[in-house]
C-alpha positions in Angstrom: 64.7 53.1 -94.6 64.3 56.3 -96.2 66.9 59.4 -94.3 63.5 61.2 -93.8 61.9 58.6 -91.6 65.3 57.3 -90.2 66.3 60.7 -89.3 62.7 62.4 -87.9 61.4 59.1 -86.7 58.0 59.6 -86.8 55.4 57.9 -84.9 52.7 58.3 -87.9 52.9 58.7 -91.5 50.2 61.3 -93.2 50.0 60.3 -97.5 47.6 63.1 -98.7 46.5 62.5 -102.2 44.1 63.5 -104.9 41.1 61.0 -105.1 41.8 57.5 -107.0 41.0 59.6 -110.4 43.3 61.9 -110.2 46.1 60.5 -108.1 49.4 59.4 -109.6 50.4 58.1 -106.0 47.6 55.8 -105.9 47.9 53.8 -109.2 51.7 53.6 -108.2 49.7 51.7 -104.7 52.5 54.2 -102.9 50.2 53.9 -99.5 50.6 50.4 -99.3 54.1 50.4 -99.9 54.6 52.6 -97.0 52.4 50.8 -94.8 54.5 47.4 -95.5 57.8 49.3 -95.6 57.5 51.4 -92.5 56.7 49.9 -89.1 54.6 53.2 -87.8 51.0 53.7 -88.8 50.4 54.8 -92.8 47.4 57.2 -92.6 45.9 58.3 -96.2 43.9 61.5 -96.5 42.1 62.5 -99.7 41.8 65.8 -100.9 38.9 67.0 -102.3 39.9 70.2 -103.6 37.5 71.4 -106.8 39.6 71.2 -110.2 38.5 75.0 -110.7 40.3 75.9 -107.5 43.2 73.4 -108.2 43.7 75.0 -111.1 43.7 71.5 -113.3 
């Protein structure tokens, strides 16, 4: 278990990512890791945040 989870113990994990395109996380299937690693909920949030404001 990672020292952040052992240590907060958190009774739900948030994974914000860019969308699929974009995401790094994703293609690395990191919220599916956590959800078999972990035994809280995994919740995954997209941001949609336009490329001009993101500054990509």
């Amino acid at each position: 278990m990672d020292p952040a989870v052992q240590d907060f113990r958190p009774d739900l994990i948030i994974i914000s990512t860019h969308p699929e395109e974009r995401s790094v996380w994703l293609s690395q299937d990191i919220v599916e890791r956590a959800r078999r690693k972990y035994s809280v909920p995994v919740r995954h949030v997209v941001s949609f945040v336009p490329a001009e404001i993101f500054g990509a």
